[in-house]
N, C-alpha and C positions, 0 to 999 in steps of 0.2 A: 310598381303595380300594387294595387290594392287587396288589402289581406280581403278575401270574400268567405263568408260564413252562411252556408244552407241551415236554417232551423228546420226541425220538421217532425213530426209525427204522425202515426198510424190514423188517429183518430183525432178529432175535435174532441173540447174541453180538457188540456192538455195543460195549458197555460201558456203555448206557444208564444202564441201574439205577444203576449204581456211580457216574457224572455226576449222578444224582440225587442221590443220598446225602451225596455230597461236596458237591456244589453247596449242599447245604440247612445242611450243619451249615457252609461255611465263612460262610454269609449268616448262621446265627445268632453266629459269631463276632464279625460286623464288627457287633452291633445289630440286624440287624433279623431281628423277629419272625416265624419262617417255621415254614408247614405244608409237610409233604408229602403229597401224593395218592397213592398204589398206585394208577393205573388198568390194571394186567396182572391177569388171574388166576391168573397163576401165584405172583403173590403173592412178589417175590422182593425188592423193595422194602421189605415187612411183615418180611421175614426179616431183613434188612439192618440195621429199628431193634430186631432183638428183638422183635416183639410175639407176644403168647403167640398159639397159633395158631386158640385156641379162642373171641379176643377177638369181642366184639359188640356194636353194630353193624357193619358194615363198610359200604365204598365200595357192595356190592352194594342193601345196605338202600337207602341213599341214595338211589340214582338211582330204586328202585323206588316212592317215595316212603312207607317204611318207619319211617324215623328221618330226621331231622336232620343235617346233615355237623357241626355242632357237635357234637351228642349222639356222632359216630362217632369223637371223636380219640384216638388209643392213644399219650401218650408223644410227639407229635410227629408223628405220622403218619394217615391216613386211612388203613385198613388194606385188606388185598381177599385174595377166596378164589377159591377156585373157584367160589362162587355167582355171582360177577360174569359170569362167561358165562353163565350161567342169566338175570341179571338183561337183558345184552344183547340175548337172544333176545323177553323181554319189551319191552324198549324197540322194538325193530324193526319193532312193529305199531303204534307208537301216534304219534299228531300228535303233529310237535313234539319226534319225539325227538332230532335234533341238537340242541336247548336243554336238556336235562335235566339235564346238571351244570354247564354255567354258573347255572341257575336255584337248582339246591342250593346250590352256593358261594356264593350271592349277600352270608347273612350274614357267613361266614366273611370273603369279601374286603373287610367292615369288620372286622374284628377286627386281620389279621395286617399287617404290610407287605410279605412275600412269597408265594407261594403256586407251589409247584413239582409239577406230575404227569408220573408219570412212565406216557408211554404204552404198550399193548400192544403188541410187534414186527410189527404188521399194520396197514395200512391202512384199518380198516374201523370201524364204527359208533362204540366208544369213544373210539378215537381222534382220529374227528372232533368229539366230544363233548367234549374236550380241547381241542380247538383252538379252536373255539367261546368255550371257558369262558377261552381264554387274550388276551393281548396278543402274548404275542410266542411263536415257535416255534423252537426250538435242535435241530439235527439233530446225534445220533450217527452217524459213518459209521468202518467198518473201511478198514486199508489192503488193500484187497482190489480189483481190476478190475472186480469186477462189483460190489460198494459204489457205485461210478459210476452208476450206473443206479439203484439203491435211494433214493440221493439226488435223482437228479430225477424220480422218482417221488413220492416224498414233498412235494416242492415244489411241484408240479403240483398234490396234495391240499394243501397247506396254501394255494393260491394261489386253487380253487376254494371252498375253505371262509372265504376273505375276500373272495370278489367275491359268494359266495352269501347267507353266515351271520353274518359277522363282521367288517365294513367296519374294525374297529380292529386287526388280526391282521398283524403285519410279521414278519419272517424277521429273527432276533437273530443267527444263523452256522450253518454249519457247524464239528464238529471233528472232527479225525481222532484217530480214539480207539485203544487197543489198538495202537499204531503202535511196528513194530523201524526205526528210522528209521537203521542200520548200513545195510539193505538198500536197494538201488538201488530195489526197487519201491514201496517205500515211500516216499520222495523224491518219486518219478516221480508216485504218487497224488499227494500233499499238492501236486505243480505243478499236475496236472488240474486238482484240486478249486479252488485259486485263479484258474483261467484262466474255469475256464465254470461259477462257483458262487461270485464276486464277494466274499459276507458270508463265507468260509472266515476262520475265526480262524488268527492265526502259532501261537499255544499249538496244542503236541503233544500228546495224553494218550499217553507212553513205555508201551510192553507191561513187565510186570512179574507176577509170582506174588502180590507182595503184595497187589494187589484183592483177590482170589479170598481172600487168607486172610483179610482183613481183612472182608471181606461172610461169611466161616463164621462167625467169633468175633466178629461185631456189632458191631464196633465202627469208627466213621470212621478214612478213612485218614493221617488227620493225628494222631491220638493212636496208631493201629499203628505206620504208618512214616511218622514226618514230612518224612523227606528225602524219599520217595515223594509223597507231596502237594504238592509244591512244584509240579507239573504243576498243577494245579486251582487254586491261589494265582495263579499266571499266569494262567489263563485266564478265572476270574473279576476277577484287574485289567481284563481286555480287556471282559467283560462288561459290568462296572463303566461303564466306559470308552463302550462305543455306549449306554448307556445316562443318559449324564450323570452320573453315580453320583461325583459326584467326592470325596466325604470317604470314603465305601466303599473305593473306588478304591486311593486313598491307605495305608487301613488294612492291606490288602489285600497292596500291596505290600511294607509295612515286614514285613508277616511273613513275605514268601517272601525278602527280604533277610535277615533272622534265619535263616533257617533253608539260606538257598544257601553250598556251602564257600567259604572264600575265596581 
C-alpha cells in the first residue's frame, strides 16, 4: 500500500503547492512510484505538472463517484478545477463523506508506492478528506507571527481527524517554508515552531523567486534551479529519515552533496 502524505496549511501563500510538486518529483527521483492529488480548486497544483486545463476526468469526478481516480491521472497527477468546490458542496450532504477519497484511492494506493495531496488552504471538508485518505500529515507554515496560530490549528484538525476517522494518521513535521532566514524574525519563528510544535523539521525552505518562476514554466525546481532545490533534497533526507526510508534517504543525500558548492 502506498505511503500517502496530506500537505496542508492554515492559510494560502504557504508554499504548499510548490512542497508538493517538489516533494513528488524528488520521490520519483529516488524510485518510488508517486501520484500527486490536486485537492485545491484552484487547481494550481494541475498548473505546476502542465496539465491541459480542459483535462477530464478530474479529482472533482472522483469524489462525486463519477470516474475512477485511476481513470483521472494526467501525466502524474490527479488533476482539479474549479468543479471540485461544486463536488465539495455535494459531498457535504451525504453519509460518510469524510471517507470519500480515501475510498477512491483505495486502488490507486496498490498501484504507487507514494501518494502525495496537496490540500486546499482551508480547514474544511476536503481537507479532512485528505487526511483521512492519508498516513501521515506534513504542515506548510510561513515565517510569519500569526503562521503560529495557523499551525496549531491545523494540528488540532489533523488530531481530531485521527481520534475520529483515522486511528493510523501521525503528524510527519512541520516546515517553515518561504523563510528570509537573514531576518531576526524568521529565526525567532523557526525557534517557536521547534519549542511548541516538537516534529518542526531543521530543513528551511529559503524564500527565493525561483518557485514562482519555476511553478509558471512547469517545470520542477531541480531541473530550473538546481542549486535552488537543494532546500527540498534536505528536507526529504529528513522525511526519508522519520520515516525509516533509509536507502531513499541515502539517495537523497548523495544528490544534495552533488549539487551543495564546496
Amino acid at each position: 500500500m502506498a505511503l500517502t502524505i496530506a500537505i496542508l496549511s492554515q492559510k494560502g501563500g504557504t508554499g504548499k503547492t510548490t512542497m508538493t510538486r517538489s516533494l513528488a518529483d524528488i520521490f520519483g527521483r529516488v524510485g518510488l512510484s508517486t501520484l500527486a492529488v490536486d485537492g485545491d480548486p484552484q487547481g494550481n497544483l494541475s498548473d505546476y505538472f502542465d496539465t491541459d486545463p480542459e483535462a477530464h476526468p478530474t479529482l472533482g469526478e472522483v469524489l462525486t463517484g463519477q470516474a475512477k481516480a485511476v481513470d483521472a491521472l494526467h501525466d502524474g497527477v490527479i488533476p482539479a478545477n474549479l468543479g471540485l468546490a461544486e463536488a465539495e458542496l455535494v459531498l457535504s450532504g451525504k453519509m460518510g463523506r469524510e471517507l470519500t477519497m480515501r475510498n477512491a484511492l483505495r486502488e490507486s494506493k496498490r498501484r504507487y508506492d507514494a501518494i502525495l495531496i496537496d490540500c486546499p488552504p482551508t480547514l474544511g471538508l476536503l481537507t479532512v478528506n485528505a487526511l483521512v485518505a492519508a498516513d501521515w500529515a506534513l504542515l506548510s507554515a510561513e515565517a510569519e507571527y500569526f503562521s503560529l496560530q495557523g499551525v496549531e490549528q491545523a494540528l488540532e484538525v489533523v488530531a481530531l481527524a485521527s481520534e475520529n476517522l483515522n486511528p493510523e494518521l501521525d503528524v510527519l513535521g512541520v516546515v517553515l517554508n518561504i523563510a528570509n532566514m537573514r531576518t531576526r524574525h524568521a529565526r525567532e519563528t523557526l525557534q517557536t515552531l521547534k519549542q511548541h510544535f516538537p516534529p518542526t523539521f531543521e530543513t528551511v525552505i529559503r524564500r527565493s523567486i525561483a518557485y514562482a518562476e519555476s511553478s509558471e514554466r512547469a517545470i520542477p525546481i531541480l531541473d530550473y534551479r538546481p542549486d535552488r532545490g537543494v532546500d527540498y533534497l534536505r528536507l526529504a533526507a529528513e522525511i526519508f529519515e522519520r520515516l525509516e526510508m533509509s536507502e531513499q534517504r541515502e539517495r537523497v543525500e548523495a544528490m544534495a552533496v552533488e549539487l551543495t558548492p564546496a
